[in-house]
VOGU-3710 file (C-alpha; in Angstrom, 3 decimals, decimal comma):
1> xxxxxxxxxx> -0,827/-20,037/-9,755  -3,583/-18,499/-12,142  -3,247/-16,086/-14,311  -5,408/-13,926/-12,863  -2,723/-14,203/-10,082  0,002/-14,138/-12,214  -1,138/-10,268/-13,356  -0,757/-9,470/-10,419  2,030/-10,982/-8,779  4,574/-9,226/-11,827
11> xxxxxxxxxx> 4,835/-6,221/-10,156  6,206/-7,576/-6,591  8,464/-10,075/-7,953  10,015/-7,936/-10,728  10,748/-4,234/-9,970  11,596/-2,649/-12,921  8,796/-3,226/-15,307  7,094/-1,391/-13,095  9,222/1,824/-12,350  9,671/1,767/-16,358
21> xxxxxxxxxx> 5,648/1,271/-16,801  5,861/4,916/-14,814  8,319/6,510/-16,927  7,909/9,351/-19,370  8,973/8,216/-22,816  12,747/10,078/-22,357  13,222/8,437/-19,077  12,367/5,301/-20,604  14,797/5,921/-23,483  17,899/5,542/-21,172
31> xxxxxxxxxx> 17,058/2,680/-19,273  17,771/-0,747/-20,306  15,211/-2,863/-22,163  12,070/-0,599/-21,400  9,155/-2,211/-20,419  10,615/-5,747/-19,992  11,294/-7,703/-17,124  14,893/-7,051/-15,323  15,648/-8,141/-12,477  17,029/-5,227/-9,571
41> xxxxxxxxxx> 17,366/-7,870/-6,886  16,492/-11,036/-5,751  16,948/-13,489/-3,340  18,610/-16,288/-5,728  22,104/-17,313/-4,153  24,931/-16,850/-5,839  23,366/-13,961/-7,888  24,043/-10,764/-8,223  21,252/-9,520/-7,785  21,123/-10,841/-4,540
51> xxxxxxxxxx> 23,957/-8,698/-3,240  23,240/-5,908/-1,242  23,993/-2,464/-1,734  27,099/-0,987/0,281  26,956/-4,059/2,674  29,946/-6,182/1,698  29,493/-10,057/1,767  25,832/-9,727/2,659  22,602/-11,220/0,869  19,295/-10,395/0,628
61> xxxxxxxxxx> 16,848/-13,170/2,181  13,599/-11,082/1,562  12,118/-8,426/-1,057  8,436/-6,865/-0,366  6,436/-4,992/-2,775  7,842/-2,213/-3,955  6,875/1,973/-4,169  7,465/3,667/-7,242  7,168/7,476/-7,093  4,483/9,004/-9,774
71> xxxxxxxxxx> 7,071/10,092/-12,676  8,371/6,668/-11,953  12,483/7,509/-11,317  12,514/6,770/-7,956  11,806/3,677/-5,981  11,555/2,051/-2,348  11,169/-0,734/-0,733  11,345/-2,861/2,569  13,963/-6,011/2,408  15,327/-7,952/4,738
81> xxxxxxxxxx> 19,147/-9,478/4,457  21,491/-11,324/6,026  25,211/-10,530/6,971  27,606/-13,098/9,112  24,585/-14,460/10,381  22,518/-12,141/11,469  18,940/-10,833/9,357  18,279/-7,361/9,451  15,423/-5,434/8,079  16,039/-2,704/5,911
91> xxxxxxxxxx> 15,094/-0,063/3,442  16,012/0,424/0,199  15,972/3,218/-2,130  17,115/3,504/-6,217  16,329/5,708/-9,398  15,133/3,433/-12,131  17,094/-0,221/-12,999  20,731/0,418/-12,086  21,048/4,078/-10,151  21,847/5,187/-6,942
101> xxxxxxxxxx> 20,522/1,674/-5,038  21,464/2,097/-1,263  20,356/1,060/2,087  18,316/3,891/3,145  17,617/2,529/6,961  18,516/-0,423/8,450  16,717/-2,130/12,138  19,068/-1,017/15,149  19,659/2,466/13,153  18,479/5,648/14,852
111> xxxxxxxxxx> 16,341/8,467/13,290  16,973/11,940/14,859  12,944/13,558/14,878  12,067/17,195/16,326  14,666/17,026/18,817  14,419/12,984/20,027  15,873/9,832/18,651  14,280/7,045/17,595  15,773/3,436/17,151  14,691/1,462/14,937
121> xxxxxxxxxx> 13,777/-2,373/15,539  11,404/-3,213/12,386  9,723/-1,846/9,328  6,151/-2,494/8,416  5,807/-3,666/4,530  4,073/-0,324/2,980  6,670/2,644/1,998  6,246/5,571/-0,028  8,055/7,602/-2,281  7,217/11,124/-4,353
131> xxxxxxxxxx> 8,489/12,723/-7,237  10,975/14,338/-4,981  12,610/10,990/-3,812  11,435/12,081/-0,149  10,172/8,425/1,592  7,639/7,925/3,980  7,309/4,175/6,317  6,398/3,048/9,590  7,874/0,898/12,060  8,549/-0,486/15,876
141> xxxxxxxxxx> 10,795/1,503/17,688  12,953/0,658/21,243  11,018/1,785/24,726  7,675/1,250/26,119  5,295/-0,623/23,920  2,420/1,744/24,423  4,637/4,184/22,460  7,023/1,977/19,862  4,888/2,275/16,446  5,862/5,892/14,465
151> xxxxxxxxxx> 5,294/7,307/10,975  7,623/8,865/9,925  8,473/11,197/6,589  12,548/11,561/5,521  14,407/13,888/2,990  17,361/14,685/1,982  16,816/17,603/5,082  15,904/15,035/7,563  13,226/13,326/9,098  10,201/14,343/10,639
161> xxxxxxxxxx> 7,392/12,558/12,638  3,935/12,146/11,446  2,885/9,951/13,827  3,314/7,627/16,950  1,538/5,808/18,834  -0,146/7,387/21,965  0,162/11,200/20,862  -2,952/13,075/20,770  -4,955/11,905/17,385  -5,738/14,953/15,198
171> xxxxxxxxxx> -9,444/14,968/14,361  -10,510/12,815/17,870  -11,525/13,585/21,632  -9,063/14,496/24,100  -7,657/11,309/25,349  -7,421/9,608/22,070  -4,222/9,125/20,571  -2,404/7,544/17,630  -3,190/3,678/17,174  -0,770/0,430/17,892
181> xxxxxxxxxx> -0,366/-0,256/14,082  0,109/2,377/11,750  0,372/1,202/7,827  -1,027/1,823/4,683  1,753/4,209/4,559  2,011/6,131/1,371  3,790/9,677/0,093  2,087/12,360/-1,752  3,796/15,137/-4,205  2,838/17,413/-1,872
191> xxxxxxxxxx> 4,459/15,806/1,290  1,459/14,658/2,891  1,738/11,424/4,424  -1,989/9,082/4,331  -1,625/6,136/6,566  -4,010/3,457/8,739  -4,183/4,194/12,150  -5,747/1,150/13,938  -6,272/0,573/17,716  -6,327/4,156/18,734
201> xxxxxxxxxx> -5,287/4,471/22,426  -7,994/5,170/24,416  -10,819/3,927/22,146  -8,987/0,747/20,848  -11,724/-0,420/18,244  -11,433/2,702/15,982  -9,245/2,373/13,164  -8,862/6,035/11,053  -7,595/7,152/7,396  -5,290/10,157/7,498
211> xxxxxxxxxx> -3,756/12,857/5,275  -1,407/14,097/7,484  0,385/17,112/5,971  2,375/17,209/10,174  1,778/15,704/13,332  -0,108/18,000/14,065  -2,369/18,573/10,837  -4,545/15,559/9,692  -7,417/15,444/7,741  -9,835/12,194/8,189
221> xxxxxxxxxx> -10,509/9,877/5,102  -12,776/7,488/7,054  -12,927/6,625/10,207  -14,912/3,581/11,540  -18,282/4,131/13,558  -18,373/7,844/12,042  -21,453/9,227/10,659  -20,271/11,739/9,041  -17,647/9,510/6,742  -19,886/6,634/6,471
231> xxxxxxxxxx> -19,256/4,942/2,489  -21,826/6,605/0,337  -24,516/4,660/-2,360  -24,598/1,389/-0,595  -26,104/-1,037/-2,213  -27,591/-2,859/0,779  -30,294/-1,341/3,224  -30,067/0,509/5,932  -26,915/2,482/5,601  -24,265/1,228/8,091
241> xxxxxxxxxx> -21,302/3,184/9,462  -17,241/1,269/8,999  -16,555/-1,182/11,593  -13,032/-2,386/9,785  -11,058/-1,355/7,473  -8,603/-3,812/6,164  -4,789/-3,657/6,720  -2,546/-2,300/3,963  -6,111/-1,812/1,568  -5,738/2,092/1,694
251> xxxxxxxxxx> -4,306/3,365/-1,520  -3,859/7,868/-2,393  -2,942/8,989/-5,837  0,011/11,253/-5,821  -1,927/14,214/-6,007  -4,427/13,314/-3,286  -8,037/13,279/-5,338  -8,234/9,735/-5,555  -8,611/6,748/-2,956  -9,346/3,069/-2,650
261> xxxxxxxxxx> -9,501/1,313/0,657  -11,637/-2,539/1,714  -13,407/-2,374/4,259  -16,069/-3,777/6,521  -19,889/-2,931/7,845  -21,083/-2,809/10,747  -24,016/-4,568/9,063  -24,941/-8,645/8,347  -21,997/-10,606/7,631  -23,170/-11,544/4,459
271> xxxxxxxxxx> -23,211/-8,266/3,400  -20,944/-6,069/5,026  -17,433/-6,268/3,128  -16,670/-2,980/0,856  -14,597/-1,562/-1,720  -14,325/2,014/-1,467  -13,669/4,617/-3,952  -13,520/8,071/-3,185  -15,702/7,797/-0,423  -18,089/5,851/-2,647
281> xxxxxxxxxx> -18,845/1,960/-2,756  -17,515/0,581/-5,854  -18,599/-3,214/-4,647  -20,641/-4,846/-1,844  -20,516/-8,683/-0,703  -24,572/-9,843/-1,185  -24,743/-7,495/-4,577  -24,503/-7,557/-7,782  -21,618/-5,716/-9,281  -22,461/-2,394/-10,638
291> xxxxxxxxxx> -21,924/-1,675/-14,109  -21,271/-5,520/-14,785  -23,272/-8,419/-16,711  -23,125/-10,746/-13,597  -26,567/-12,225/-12,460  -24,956/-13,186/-9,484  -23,871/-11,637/-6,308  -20,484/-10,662/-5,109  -19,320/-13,401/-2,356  -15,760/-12,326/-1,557
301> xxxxxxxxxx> -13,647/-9,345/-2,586  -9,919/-9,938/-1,550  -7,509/-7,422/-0,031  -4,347/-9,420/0,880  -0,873/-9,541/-0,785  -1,310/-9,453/-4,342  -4,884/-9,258/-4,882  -5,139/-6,112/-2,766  -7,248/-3,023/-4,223  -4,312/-0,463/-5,837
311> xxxxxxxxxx> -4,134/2,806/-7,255  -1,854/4,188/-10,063  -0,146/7,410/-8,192  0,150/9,468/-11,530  -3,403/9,612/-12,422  -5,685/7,697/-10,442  -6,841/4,618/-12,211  -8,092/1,991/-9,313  -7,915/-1,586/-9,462  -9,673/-4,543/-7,415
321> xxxxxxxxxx> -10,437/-8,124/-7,705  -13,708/-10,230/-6,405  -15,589/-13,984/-6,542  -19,290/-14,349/-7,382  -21,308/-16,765/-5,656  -21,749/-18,782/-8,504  -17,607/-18,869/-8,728  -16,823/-16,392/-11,236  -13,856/-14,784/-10,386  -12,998/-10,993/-11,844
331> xxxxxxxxxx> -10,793/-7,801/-11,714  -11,984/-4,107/-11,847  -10,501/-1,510/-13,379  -11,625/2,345/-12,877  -15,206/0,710/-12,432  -15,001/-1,750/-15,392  -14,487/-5,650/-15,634  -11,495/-6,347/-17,476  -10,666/-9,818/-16,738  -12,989/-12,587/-15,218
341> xxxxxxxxxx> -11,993/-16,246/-15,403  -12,528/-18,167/-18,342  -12,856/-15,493/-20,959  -10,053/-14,773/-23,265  -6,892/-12,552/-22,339  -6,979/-10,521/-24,783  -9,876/-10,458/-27,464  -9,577/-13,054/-30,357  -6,994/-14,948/-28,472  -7,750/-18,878/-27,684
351> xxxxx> -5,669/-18,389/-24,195  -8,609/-17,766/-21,246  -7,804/-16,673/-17,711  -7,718/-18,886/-15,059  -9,141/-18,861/-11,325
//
């Protein structure tokens, strides 16, 4: 693994540097070892970290990335564990290194939602958490599969449904309703839920961005094929409208004025991959990368697991990583290289960062 992918892969594996990262300095204060690496679960047998929550003599077998709310107390994230034999998908909620840890939701659970039940049979990987300790995360539900994939939002008050698959689309024609897959999911201070809604029913090549305040309310991001959302300053000619955007790649701050998402063109394939930020294209595959010293163009920009473009809920700052053509490889942050491979890790140091 390189370092460049080593950066990146801390906050995944390792929870709590980066719910005490978050932290005011007087949270900090009270939690063990601030800023260093301690491990909240894991996977390792015979560990205790690998014990779950409230489930006697069951282990965890798999941790996703995990959601810190903007103050950085509270956490979530999806896990899967095993108990006399059988894996079930869960998720799991905490304040800071050692508090409150439970198994919010587990698959086979049902979820009471404006007067009907829903049962749970998975969770998709994004969650999302606010100040508030309110979570947000979609999943497959039990019954027909033209109506199993929901959003939903769930408090302390209860839960309510943002989305699910089928119902009328805010924002789109009559006809059109919420897509197959719906993930990206992530929770705002103010409630608002923003998610990826791909395969919209009845027009299943659009893929939309919401802010969804209700099921009812929504406001479009981006939506592919729309004119009137298209990614502004292009750096290739003519203007194209979205034809993708990427799964999980859409990223809110906490107070919903900032966004990243990847997407794609409907333009030449050598040029039609995009990062976006706030509705403005930050890099283009074929181009040179603004506001850097490369002579040569941008020939990937990634968007998968750890490499994915992110956003810092308390204030904004964006993050992405690319590949030249001519091999250098780089990360962006708020507009700026601060890493590319081969130069040193920290100025003066002899240490360089790898591929």
């Amino acid at each position: 693994m390189s370092r460049l992918t080593q950066s990146l892969a801390l906050a995944v594996v390792l929870i709590a540097p980066f719910v005490n990262g978050l932290m005011p300095a007087s949270a900090r204060a009270a939690a063990p070892m601030p800023g260093l690496p301690t491990a909240i679960f894991s996977t390792v047998l015979g560990t205790p970290s690998a014990a779950v929550p409230g489930v006697e003599d069951a282990r965890f077998t798999s941790l996703y990335a995990p959601s810190g709310s903007p103050n950085g107390v509270h956490w979530v994230l999806r896990a899967e564990y095993e108990v006399e034999g059988v894996t079930v998908d869960a998720l799991v909620t905490g304040r800071g290194v050692a508090s409150a840890r439970r198994v919010a939701l587990t698959s086979g659970q049902s979820v009471a939602a404006g007067g009907v039940t829903y049962h749970f049979v998975s969770f998709r990987t994004w969650t999302g958490i606010n100040d508030q300790g309110e979570i947000a995360f979609s999943g497959a539900t039990e019954g027909p599969a033209a109506s199993d994939d929901v959003v939903m939002r769930c408090s302390e008050g209860g839960a309510e449904l943002l989305a699910r698959e089928g119902l009328p689309a805010p924002g789109q024609p009559v006809g059109i309703g919420f897509g197959a897959t719906n993930d990206a999911i992530a929770l705002l201070n103010d409630g608002a839920v923003t998610f990826r809604s791909a395969g919209l029913t009845g027009a299943a090549s659009q893929q939309v961005l919401y802010r969804s305040p209700a099921l009812d309310d929504a406001v479009i991001v981006a939506q592919t094929d729309l004119t009137t959302t298209l990614p502004l300053g292009q750096w290739v000619v003519p203007t194209q409208t979205l034809d993708y955007i990427y799964e999980g790649s859409f990223r809110m701050d906490a107070a919903g004025e900032h966004y990243i998402y990847y997407g794609n063109l409907n333009g030449s394939y050598a040029t039609d991959d995009i990062i976006v930020v706030d509705g403005r294209v930050a890099a283009q595959e074929g181009a040179l990368l603004p506001r850097s010293p490369f002579t040569s163009p941008v020939a990937a920009l990634h968007s998968v697991g750890l490499a994915a473009p992110s956003i810092s809920p308390a204030n904004g700052h964006t993050m992405f990583r690319g590949t030249n053509a001519d091999g250098t490889s780089w990360i962006v942050r708020d507009r700026a290289v601060v890493a590319t491979n081969g130069a040193p890790i920290v100025a003066g140091a002899s240490e360089v960062w790898g591929g």
